[in-house]
N, C-alpha and C positions, 0 to 999 in steps of 0.2 A: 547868540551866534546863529546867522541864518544854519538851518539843516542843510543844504545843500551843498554849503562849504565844510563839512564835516565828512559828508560823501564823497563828491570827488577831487580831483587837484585843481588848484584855481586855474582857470584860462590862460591858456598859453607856457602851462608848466609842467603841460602832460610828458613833454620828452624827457625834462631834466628829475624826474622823479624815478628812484629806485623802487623797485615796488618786488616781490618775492616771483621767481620764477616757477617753483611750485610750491603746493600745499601736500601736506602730508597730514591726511584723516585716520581714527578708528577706533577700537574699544582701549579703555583703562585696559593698563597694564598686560597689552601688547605687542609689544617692543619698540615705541616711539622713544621710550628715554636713550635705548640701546641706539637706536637707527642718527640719533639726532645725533650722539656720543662720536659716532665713526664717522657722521655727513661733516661734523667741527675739525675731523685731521684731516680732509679732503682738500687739494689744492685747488680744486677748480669748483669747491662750493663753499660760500658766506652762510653761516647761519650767526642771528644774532644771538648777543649776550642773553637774552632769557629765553626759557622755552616756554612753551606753550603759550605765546603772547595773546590768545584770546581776542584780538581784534575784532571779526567778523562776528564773535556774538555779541560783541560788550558796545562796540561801536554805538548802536540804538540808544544806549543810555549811558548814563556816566556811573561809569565802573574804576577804580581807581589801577592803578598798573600796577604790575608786578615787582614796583620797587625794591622788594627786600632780594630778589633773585640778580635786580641789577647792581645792588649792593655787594651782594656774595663775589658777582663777578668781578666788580672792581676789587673787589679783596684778594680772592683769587690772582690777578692780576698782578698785584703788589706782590705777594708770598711768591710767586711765579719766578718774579725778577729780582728774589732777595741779591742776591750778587750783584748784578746792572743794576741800573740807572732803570725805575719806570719808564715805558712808554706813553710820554706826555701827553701824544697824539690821542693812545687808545684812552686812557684818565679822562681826556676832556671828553670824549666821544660818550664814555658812561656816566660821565656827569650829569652830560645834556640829555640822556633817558632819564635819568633821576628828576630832572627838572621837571620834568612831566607830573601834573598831579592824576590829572584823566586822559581814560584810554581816547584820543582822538585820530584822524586822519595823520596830522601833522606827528603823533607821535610815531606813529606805524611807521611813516617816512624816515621818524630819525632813527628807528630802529635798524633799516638799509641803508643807510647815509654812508655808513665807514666805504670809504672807496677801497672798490676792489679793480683788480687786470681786467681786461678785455675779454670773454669766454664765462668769466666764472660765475658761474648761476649761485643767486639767493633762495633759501628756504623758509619755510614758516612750517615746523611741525606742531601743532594744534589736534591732538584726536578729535575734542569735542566737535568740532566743525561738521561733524558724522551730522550731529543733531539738529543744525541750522535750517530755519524757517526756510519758504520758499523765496519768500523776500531777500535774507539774507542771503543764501543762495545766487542771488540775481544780480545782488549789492557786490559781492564777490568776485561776480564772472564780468560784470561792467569795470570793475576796479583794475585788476589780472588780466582781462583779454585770454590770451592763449596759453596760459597757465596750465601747467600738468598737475594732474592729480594723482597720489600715493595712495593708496584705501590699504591699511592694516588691519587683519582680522585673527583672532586665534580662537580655537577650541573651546566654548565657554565653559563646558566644565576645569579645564586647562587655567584660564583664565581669573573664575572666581576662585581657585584654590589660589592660586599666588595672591589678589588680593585678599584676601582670606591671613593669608601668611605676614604680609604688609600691617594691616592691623593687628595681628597677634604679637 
């Protein structure tokens, strides 16, 4: 696959691409899982089925996706709607994450695909993105345009005690 088609959207499809209206950076354990947790009950914000979708770093090379997290989701999903009838819509929607084997452009895409109203901003919360080259960086802000940025930071003695805790 040329590289340049893995960067950005093919010509002439830059309008119809959903792409995250911000990013949200910063240190392990945080409160990105907490923040991401209360952005998913939010009416006027899409976050997708997986967190931390790692995009911006893994892009450069093939890294494989986060499959098992889109599986949960779909699971989740089902347990969700023991009573109802699945939402066939959202099933197919997680399927086609799954189909993905590597992190590409086109998956990122299909990670924003699920249509939302008119207002309602996309997210990508990702800490690690803290650490991204300059390159990347660049890959990012070419991709995004006018993308806001979240920066979470806490107290690093704060911080390694809970993960600290996480492993114990």
């Amino acid at each position: 696959m040329h590289r340049q088609s893995i960067l950005l959207p093919p010509r002439g499809k830059e309008d119809s691409v959903s792409l995250p209206d911000f990013l949200c950076i910063g240190a392990q354990k945080a409160g990105t899982s907490w923040l991401s947790s209360v952005l998913r009950e939010h009416p006027q914000i899409f976050m997708p089925p997986v967190n931390e979708l790692h995009f911006f770093d893994r892009v450069h090379r093939a890294a494989p996706i986060r499959s098992r997290q889109v599986e949960l989701a779909r699971k989740a999903i089902l347990n969700e709607k023991k009573l109802e009838a699945p939402d066939s819509d959202y099933l197919a929607y997680l399927d086609h994450l799954l189909s993905f084997s590597h992190t590409s452009l086109e998956w990122y895409q299909a990670a924003y695909s699920w249509p939302v109203a008119a207002g309602v901003r996309r997210g990508d919360i990702t800490p690690s993105y803290l650490e991204l080259s300059r390159k990347q960086v660049a890959h990012a802000r070419e991709l995004l345009g006018p993308a806001k940025l979240i920066l979470i930071v806490r107290r690093p003695a704060d911080r390694l005690l809970s993960q600290l805790r996480m492993w114990a």
